[in-house]
C-alpha positions in Angstrom: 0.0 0.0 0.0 1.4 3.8 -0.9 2.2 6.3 2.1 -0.9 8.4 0.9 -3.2 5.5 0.3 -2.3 4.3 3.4 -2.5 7.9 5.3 -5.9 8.2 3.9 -7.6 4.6 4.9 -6.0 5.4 8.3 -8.5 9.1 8.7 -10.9 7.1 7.4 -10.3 4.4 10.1 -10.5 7.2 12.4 -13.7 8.7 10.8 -15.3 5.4 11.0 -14.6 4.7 14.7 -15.9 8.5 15.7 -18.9 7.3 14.5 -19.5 4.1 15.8 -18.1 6.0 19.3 -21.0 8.4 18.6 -23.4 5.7 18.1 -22.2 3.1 21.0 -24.8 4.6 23.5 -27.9 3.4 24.2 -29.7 6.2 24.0 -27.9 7.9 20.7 -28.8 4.0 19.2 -32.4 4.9 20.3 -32.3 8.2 18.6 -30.7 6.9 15.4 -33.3 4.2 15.2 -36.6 6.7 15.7 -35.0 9.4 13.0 -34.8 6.2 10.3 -37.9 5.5 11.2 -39.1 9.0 10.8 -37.0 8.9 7.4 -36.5 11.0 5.0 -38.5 14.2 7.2 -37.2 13.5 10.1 -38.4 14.9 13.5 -38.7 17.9 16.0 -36.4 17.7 19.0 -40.3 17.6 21.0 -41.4 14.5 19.3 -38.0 12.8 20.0 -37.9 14.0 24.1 -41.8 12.6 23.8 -41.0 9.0 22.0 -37.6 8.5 24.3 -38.2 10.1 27.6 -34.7 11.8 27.5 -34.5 15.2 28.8 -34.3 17.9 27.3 -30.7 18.9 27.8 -29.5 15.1 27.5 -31.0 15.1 24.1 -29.5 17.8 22.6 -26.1 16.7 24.2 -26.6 13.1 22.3 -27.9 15.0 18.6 -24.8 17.0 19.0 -22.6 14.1 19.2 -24.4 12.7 16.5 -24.2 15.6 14.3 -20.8 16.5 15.4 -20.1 13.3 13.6 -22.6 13.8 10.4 -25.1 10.9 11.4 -27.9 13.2 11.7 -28.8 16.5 10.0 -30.7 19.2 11.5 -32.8 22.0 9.6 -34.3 25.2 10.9 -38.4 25.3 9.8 -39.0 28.8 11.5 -38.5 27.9 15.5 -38.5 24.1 14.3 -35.2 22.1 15.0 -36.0 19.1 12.4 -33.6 15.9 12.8 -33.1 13.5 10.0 -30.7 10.7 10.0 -27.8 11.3 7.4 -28.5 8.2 5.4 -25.2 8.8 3.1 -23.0 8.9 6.0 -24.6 5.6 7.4 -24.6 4.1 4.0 -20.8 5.0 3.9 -20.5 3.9 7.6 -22.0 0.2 6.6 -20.1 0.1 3.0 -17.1 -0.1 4.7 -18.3 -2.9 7.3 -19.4 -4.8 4.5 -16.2 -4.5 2.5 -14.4 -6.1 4.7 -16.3 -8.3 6.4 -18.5 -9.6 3.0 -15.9 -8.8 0.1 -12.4 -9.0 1.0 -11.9 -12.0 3.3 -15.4 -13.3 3.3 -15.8 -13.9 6.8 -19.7 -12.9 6.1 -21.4 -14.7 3.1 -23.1 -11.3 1.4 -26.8 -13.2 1.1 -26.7 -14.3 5.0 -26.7 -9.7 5.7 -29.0 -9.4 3.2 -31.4 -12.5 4.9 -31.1 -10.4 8.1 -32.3 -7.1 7.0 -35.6 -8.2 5.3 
């Protein structure tokens, strides 16, 4: 592997682990799950505190985590904070999961992921 090849699947090694750190709590788990759910509009910060019982200042310390590591997207709708889950980022984040657990060494047959997700 080249130096630069190298330097760059090491940040994304990085990247990749800053997510999965961002997501390893129960409650940001939680939070990921209800915005796919709620996908592709997303929620209110209200209907979140409502469907998970977090508090109010909890929550917003576990979306900025999650959006300080691009898993979820927020847009402004005049005093609306809407949440959406950042599908590209977790479509990136599961790419490279199934690369190298499906693709390069096989220790995953590809049907046996796709047989869990239906």
């Amino acid at each position: 592997m080249t130096g630069a090849r190298s330097k760059k699947s090491a940040e994304q090694i990085v990247k990749y682990a800053d997510m999965f750190t961002a997501m390893g709590t129960e409650p940001r788990l939680r939070i990921m799950q209800l915005l796919l759910s709620a996908h592709p509009d997303g929620l209110v910060v209200g209907e979140i505190q409502t469907e998970l019982g977090i508090p109010n200042s909890t929550l917003s310390h576990h979306l900025e985590k999650l959006k300080n590591e691009d898993l979820v997207r927020v847009r402004r709708d005049s005093t609306f904070l809407w949440y959406s889950a950042n599908t590209d980022a977790l479509q990136e984040l599961l790419g490279f999961l199934y690369a190298e657990c499906c693709t390069r060494n096989k220790a995953i047959q590809p049907d046996k992921i796709i047989t869990v997700c239906k």
